[in-house]
VOGU-3710 file (C-alpha; in Angstrom, 3 decimals, decimal comma):
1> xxxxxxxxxx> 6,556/16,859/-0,142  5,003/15,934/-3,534  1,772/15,096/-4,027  2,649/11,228/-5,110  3,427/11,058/-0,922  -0,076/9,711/0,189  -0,992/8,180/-2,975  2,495/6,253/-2,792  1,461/5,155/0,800  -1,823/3,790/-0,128
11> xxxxxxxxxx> -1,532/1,914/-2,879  1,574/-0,118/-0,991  -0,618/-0,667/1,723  -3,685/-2,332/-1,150  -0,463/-3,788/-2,594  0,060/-5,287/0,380  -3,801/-6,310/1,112  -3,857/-7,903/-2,622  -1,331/-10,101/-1,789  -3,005/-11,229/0,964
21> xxxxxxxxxx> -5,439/-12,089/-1,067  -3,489/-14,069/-3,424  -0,867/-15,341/-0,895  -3,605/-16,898/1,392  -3,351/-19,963/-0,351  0,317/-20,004/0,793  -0,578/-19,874/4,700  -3,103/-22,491/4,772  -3,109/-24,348/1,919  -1,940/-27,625/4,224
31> xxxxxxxxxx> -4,066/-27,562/7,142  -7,423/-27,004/4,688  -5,811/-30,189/2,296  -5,624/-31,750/5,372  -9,096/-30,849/6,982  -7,638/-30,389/9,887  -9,466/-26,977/9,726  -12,522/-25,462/8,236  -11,524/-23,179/5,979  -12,987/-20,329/7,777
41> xxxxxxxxxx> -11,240/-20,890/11,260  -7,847/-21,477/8,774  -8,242/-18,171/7,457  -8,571/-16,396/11,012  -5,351/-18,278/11,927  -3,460/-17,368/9,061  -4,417/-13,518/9,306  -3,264/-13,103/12,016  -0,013/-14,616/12,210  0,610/-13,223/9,143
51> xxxxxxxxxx> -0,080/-9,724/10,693  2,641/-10,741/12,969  4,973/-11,534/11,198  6,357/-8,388/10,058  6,584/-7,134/13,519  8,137/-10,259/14,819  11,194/-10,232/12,072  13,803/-7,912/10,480  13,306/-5,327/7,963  16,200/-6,829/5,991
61> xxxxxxxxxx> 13,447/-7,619/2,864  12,619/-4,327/3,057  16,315/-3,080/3,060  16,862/-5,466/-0,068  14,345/-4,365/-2,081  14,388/-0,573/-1,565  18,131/-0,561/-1,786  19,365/-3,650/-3,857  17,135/-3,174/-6,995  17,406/0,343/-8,317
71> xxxxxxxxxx> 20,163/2,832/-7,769  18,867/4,813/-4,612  19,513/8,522/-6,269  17,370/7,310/-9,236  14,746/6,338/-7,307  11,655/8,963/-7,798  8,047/8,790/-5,974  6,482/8,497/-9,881  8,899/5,477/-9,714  7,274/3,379/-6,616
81> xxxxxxxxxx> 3,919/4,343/-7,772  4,174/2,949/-10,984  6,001/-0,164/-9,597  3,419/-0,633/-7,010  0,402/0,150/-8,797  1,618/-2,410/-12,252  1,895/-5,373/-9,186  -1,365/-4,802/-7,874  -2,995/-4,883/-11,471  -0,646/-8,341/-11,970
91> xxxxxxxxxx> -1,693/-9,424/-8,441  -5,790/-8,504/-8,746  -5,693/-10,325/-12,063  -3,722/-13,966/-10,919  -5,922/-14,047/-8,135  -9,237/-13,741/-10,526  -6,955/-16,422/-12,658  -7,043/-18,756/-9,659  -2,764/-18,304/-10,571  -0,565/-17,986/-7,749
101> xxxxxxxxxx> 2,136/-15,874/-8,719  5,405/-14,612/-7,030  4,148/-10,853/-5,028  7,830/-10,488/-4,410  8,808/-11,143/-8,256  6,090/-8,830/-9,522  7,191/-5,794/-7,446  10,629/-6,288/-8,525  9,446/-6,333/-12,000  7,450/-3,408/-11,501
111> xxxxxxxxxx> 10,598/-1,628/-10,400  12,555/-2,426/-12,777  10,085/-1,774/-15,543  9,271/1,645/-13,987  13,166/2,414/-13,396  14,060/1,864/-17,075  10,516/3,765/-18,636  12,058/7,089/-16,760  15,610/6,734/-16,538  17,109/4,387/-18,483
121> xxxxxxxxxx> 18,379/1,323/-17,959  21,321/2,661/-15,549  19,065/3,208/-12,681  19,163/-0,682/-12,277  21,822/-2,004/-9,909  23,377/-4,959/-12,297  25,576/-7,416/-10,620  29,423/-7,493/-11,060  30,823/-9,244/-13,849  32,642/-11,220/-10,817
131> xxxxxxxxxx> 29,465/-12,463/-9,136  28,884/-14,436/-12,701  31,986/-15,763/-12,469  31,484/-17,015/-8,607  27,978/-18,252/-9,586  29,476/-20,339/-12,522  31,742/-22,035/-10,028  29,093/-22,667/-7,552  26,727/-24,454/-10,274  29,972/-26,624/-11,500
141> xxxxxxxxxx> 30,695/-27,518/-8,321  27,071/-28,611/-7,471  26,737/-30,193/-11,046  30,221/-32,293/-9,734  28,198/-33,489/-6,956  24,560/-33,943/-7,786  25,016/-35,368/-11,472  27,197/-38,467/-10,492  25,527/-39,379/-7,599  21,880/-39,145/-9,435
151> xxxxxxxxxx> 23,109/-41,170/-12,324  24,082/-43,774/-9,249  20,931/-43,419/-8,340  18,940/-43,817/-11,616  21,247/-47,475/-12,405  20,185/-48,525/-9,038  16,634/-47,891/-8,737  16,104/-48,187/-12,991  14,911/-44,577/-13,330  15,045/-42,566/-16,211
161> xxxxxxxxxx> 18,536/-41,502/-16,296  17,703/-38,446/-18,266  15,364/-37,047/-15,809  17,391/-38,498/-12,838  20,512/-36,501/-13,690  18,695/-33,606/-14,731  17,056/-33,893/-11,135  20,826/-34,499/-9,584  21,847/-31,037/-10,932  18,950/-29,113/-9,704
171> xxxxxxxxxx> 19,632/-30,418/-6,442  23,178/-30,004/-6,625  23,111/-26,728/-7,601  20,043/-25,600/-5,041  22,513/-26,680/-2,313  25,452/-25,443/-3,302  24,878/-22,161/-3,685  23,122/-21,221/-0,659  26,259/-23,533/1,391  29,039/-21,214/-0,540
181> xxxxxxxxxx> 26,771/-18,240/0,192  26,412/-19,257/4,027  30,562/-19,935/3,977  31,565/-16,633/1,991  32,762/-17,562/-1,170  29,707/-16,756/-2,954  28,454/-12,906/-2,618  25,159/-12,629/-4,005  22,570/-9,453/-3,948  20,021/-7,416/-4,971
191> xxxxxxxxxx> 18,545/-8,743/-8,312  20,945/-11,168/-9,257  19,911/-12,985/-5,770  16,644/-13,051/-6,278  17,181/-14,509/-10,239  19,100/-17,575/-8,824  16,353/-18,286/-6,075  13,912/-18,388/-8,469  14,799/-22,126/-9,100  16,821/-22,683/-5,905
201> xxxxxxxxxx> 13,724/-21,662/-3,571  10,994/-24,083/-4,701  14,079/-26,972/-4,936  14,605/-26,562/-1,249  11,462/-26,327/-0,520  10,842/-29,909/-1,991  13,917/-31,677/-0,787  12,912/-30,173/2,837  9,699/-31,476/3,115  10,525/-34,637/1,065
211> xxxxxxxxxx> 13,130/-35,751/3,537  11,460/-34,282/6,888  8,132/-36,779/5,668  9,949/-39,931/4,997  12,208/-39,021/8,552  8,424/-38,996/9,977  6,544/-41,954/8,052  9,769/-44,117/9,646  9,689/-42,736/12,978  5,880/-43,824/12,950
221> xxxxxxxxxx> 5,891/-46,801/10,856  4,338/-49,139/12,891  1,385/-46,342/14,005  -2,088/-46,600/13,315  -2,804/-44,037/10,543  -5,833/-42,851/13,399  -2,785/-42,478/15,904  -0,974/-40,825/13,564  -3,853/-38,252/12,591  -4,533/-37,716/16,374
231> xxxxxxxxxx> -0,908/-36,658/17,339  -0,102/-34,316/13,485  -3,526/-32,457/13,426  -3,212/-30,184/16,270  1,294/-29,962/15,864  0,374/-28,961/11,871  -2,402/-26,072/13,444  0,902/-24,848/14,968  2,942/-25,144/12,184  0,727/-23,410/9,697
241> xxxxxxxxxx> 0,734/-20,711/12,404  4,480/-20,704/12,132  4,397/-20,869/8,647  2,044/-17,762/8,119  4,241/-15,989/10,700  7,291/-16,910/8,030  4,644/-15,493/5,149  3,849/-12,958/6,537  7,307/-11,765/7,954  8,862/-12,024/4,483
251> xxxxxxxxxx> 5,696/-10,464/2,022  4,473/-7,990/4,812  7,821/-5,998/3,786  6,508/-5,168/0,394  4,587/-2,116/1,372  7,093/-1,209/4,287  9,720/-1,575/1,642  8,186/0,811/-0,968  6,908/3,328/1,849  9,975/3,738/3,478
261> xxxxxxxxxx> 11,740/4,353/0,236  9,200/6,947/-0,796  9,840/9,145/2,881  13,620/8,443/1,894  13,313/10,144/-1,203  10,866/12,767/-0,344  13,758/13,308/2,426  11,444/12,845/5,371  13,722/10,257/7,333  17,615/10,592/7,091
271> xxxxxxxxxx> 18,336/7,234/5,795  16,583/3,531/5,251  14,575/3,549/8,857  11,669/1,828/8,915  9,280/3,788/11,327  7,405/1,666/13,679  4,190/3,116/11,947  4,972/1,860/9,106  5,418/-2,042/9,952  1,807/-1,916/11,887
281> xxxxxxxxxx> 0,076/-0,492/8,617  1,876/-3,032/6,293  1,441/-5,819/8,658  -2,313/-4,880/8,721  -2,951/-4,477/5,090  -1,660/-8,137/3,971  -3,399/-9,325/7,435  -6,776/-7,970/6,453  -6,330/-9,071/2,919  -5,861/-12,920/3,831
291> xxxxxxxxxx> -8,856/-12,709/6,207  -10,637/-12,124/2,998  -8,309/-14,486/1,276  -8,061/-15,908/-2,599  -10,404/-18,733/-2,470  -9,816/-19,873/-5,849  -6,093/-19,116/-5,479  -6,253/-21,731/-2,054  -8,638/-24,293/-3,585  -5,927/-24,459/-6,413
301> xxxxxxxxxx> -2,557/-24,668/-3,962  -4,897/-27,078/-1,666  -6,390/-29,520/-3,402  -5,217/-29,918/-6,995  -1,646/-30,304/-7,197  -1,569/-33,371/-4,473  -4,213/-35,178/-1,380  -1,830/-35,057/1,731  -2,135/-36,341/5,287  -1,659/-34,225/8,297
311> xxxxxxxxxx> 1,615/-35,687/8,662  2,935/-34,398/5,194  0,859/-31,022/6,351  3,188/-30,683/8,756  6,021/-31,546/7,482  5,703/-29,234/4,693  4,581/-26,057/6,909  7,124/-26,412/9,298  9,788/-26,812/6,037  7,867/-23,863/4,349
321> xxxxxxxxxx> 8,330/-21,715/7,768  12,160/-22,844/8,296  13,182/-21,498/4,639  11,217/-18,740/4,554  12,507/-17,315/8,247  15,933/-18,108/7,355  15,352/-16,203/4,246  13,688/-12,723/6,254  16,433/-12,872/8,325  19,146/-13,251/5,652
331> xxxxxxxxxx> 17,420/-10,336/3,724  17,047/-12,799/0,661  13,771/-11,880/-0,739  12,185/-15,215/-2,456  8,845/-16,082/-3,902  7,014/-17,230/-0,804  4,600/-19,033/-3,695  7,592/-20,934/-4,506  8,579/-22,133/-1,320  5,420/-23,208/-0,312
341> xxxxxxxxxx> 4,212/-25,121/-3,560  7,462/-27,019/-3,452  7,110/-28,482/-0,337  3,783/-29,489/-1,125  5,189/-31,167/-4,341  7,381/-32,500/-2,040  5,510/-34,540/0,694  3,293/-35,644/-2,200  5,814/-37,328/-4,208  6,842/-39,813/-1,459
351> xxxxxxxxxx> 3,655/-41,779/-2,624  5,282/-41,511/-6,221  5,120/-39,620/-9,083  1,578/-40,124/-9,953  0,642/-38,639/-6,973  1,282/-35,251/-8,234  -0,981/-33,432/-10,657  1,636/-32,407/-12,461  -0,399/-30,399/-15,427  -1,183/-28,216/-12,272
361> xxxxxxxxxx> 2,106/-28,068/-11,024  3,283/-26,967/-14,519  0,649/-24,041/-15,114  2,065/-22,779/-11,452  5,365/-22,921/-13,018  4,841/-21,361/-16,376  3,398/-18,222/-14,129  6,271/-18,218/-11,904  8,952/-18,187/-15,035  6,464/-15,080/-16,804
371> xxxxxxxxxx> 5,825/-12,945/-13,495  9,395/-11,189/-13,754  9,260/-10,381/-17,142  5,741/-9,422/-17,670  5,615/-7,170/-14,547  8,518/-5,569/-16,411  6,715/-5,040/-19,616  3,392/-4,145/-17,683  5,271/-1,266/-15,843  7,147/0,184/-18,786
381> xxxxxxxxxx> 4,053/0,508/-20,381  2,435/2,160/-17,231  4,959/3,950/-16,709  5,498/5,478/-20,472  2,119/5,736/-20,863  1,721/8,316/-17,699  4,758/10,009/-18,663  3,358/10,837/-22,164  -0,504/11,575/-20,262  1,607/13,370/-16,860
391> xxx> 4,611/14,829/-18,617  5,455/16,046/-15,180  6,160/12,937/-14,087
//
């Protein structure tokens, strides 16, 4: 056993309370828009759902990320250290930055960064020339679809058409990727999955919520807005509750990711078995860390992107909690952040565009497109910097 073991184990599990910290925006951020709770009472709620999450769902996350990123027999304890401590420095500093960034994109950044530093750029597991060639397909074939019928769209409704069709392809290709995934002509994995979903996640989250909020403003067109807010405020209570479950399900595998992989490599259990132990402390960790929660990271998700009703509240937590579920259980690790701030850009923009704040939206989505390869850079230097300070490591 080396003596990287316990440290290892501890900093996933403050890795794991960080992003609580920073993710608590993603839990509650509807139901505190919404006042349809105090902010204190949303935090309880989201705590501990997201503590149950990870006990309620898979370990296929977990699985993904401590087998789909870096070649398992490169994989060394000075490794996950480096990756874990690099995306708790990234995490600590976003939330300070009122920034909500990606947890899941900075530990795969900090693995990757940390792989290379120490071994080269062979211990990453790069996709198959073939899974470009399936991918290219799957992006024609949703440009085929979404492009024409956009452009349709834009000469009927006199819309930009440059915009429109630019929209059209987005869509087109966040839906036909995950359908040829689903079917089995598309075979996507480890880091190359989690590259595409970086644009695909938030675009599903939108065009969820977007559709499941005008389904409900027709349903209850002819409501009183008080009727309305009488029947969504206590069904969106339960559907944030669903929706931190989701959270907490899918970003409560971090740590149990990185500590099962360390007892793997320090040959302490066989193969990739999560011990029971294991999932309580994770699930703990990010629990404890969004009773504390980000409060600049939630009045920023919240309040400044978009004013929603509890209507849209609940439309976009129960959309949030859908994709995200389906994701855990699929073993497709996203960016929760993502998810979540799309459907909220989502119900908002059925009152128009000028709804959206969309200088706010775009400082979200300059740190999404940076987390990746910063956490890279940040580890690299971590991790050459120990190695020159450690040369034991």
């Amino acid at each position: 056993m080396s003596a990287l073991l316990i440290p290892g184990i501890l900093l996933a599990l403050l890795f794991n309370f960080v992003n609580g910290l920073n993710g608590a925006a993603n839990s509650i951020a509807t139901v505190v828009a919404t006042r349809t709770l105090p902010p204190f009472r949303a935090i309880v709620l989201a705590a501990v759902f997201n503590f149950l999450g990870p006990l309620l769902f898979t370990a296929a996350i977990a699985r993904t990320l401590g087998e789909g990123i870096l070649h398992v027999d490169s994989i060394t304890p000075s490794i996950l250290v480096v990756a874990i401590l690099s995306s708790a420095v990234l995490l600590v500093l976003a939330t300070i930055s009122a920034l909500p960034i990606s947890s899941t994109h900075t530990l795969v950044g900090g693995l990757i960064g940390a792989g290379i530093a120490i071994h080269g750029l062979q211990s990453v597991i790069l996709p198959h020339p073939a899974v470009f060639q399936g991918l290219l397909l799957a992006i024609a074939l949703g440009a085929m679809v979404g492009v024409p019928l956009f452009f349709l769209l834009a000469l009927t409704f006199h819309l930009p058409c440059g915009r429109t069709m630019l929209a059209g392809f987005l869509v087109g290709v966040s839906l036909s990727v995950p359908f040829l995934m689903i079917t089995g002509f598309l075979s996507l994995s480890g880091f190359a999955v989690i590259l595409v979903f970086i644009f695909i996640s938030p675009t599903l989250g939108f065009l969820a919520a977007f559709f499941f909020d005008i389904l409900i403003s027709y349903l209850f067109r002819y409501s009183h807005q008080n009727v309305r807010r009488k029947i969504f405020r206590p069904l969106q209570v339960i559907a944030s509750a669903f929706q931190a479950t989701s959270h907490g399900a899918h970003d409560g595998q971090h740590a149990v990711a990185i500590i099962t992989t360390l007892l793997l490599v320090e040959g302490l259990i066989p193969g990739f078995f999560v011990p029971l132990w294991v999932t309580i402390a994770s699930a703990l960790a990010i629990g404890l860390g969004t009773l504390f929660g980000g409060w600049n990271v939630i009045e920023r998700v919240a309040k400044r992107i978009t004013r929603i009703r509890p209507y849209q509240g609940f439309s976009a937590s129960v959309s949030a909690g859908l994709i995200l579920s389906t994701m855990v259980n699929a073993g497709i690790p996203v960016s929760t952040t993502h998810v979540i701030n799309g459907t909220i850009v989502g119900v908002g923009i059925t009152r128009g565009r000028s709804a959206v704040q969309w200088g706010v939206f775009r400082t979200i989505i300059a740190g999404w497109l940076i987390t990746i390869p910063l956490a890279i850079f940040v580890s690299w230097v971590l991790a050459r910097t120990l190695g020159l300070l450690l040369p034991a490591m």
